[in-house]
N, C-alpha and C positions, 0 to 999 in steps of 0.2 A: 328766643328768650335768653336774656343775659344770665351768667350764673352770678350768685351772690358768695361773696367770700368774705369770711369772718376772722376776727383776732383772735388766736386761740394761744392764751396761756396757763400751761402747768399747773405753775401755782396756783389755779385756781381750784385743782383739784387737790390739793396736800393739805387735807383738814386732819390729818391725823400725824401719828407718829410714825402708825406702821405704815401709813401711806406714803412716807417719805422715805419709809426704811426700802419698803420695795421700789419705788421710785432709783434711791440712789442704787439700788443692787442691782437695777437691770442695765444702766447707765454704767456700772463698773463693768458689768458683764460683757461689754463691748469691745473693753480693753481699745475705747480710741476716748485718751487723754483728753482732748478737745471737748469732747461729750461729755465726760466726767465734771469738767471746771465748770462749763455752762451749767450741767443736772444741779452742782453745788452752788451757784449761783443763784439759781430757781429756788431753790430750799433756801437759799442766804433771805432770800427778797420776802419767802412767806414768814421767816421768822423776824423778819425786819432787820435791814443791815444796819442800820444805826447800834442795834444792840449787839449785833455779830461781832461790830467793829470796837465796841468797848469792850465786851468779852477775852477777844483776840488782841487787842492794842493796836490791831491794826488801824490804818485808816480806809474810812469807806470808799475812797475813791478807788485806792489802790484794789482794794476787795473788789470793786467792779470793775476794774479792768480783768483783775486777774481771774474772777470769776465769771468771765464771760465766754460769748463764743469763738474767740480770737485767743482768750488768755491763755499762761501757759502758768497757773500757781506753781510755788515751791512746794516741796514735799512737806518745808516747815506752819505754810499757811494752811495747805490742805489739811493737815493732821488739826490744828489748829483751829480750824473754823468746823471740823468736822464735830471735836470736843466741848464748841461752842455750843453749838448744837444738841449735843446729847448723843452726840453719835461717835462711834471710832472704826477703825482699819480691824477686819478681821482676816487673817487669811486663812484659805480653804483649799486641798488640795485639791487638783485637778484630775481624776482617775484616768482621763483621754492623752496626759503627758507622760 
């Protein structure tokens, strides 16, 4: 019997806010940048990048590049699309450093 594989995206499960909050905080918690741009990506697309993109002034295209699994955002888009969002940078200390 063949196995059956299916498309599974994210965003399909980010109907909330806190589900994006945990979302992006487990994705930070990786501390691998790559992960980060793509998780902020996933959140760009459920809140619709058209709107991200006029929020931010960016353009969408570049927002999908850079928001992707290759991308590598600035610090100034990331802070930026994060704001768009609803969301910001919090730091937390690490008690294991």
């Amino acid at each position: 019997m063949a196995e059956k594989f299916y498309d599974f995206d994210p965003a399909e499960m980010l109907d909330s806010d806190e589900a994006i909050e945990a979302f992006l905080a487990e994705a930070m918690l990786t501390g691998d940048a790559k992960l980060v741009a793509s998780a902020l990506g996933v959140v760009a697309r459920t809140k619709g990048m058209a709107t991200i993109a006029r929020k931010t002034g960016l353009a969408r295209e570049h927002l999908y590049k850079s928001l992707s699994e290759n991308g590598n955002p600035t610090l100034e888009t990331t802070l930026a699309v994060l704001k768009a969002m609803g969301f910001h940078l919090t730091p937390k200390h690490d008690a294991a450093a």
